[in-house]
N, C-alpha and C positions, 0 to 999 in steps of 0.2 A: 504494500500500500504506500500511495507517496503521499506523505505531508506536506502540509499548507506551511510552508519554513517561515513565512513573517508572523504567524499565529504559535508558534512553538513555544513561545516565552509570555506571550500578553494575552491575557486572561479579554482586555479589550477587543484584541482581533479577533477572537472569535465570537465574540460578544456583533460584534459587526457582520461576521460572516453570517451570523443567526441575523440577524434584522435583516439582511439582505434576501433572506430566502435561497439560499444557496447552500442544499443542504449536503453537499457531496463535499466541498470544500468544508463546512461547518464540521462535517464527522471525522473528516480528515486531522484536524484544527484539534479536536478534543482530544486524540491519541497525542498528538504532539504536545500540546501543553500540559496532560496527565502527564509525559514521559519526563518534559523537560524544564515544568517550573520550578523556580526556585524557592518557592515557598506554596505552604497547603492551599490559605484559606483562599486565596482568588480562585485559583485550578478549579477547588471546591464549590465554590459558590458558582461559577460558570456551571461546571459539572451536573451539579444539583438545578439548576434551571434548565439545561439543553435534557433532562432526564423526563421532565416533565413534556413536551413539545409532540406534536403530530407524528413525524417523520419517523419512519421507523430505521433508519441507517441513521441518525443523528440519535435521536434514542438512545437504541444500543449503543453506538458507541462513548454517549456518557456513561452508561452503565456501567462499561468495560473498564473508562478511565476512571471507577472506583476502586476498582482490583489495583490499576497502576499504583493511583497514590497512597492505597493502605502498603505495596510492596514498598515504594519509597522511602514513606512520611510514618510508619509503625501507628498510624492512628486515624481514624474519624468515628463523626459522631452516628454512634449507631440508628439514631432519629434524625432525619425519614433515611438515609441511605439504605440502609438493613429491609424496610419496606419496598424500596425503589426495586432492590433487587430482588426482592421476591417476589414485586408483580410484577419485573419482567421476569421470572423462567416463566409465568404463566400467559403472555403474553401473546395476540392473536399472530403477532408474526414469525417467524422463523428465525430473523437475524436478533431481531431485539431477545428471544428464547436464547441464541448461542451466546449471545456477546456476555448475559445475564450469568450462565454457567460458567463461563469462564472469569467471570467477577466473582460467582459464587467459590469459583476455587480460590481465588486469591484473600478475598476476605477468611474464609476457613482457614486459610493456611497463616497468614500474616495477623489476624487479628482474634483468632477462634471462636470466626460465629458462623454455625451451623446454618445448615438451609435445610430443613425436610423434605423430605418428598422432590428429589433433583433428576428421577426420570422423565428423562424427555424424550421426544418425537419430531426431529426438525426436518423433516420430510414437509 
């Protein structure tokens, strides 16, 4: 996957790339700033708002950059994150379901919070 490289570090860029309705670049944007901020809480706060949003490739891939920054950052707040990603494994779409597991594993592993029930069907 290539990254949005001027959104890597500014929590603002992709704050823009989301106004803009461009959401290929916005998902893009959220791996690279989950991967490469220098600090939690903007990442975070981006994070947590592009999680909420229509798109379901911007979605998921906030979800994902919550596994990023708990490998990181050794911490966030279990409220709403820990929600976020348990309604996406449940999630009508397929990407927003993997991206969600694959955050479900990093939160377990880095922060040990369990997710029940993490059979899926991404068919």
């Amino acid at each position: 996957m290539d990254y949005v490289e001027e959104a890597w570090t500014s929590p603002i860029g992709v704050l823009r790339l989301l106004e803009t309705g461009d959401g290929v670049s916005a998902a893009k944007a959220l791996i690279g700033l989950a991967l490469n901020s220098s600090t939690l809480a903007p990442a975070l706060e981006v994070s947590l708002a592009a999680a909420q949003v229509s798109d379901p490739l911007v979605r998921g891939n906030a979800l994902l950059s919550f596994g990023h920054l708990a490998r990181r950052f050794g911490q966030l707040p279990r409220d709403p994150v820990y929600d976020l990603v348990a309604q996406g494994l449940i999630d009508a779409d397929g990407h927003v379901r993997g991206q969600s597991d694959a955050a479900a594993d990093d939160l377990d592993q880095f922060l040990g919070w369990y997710f029940e029930g993490r059979v899926l069907d991404f068919v």
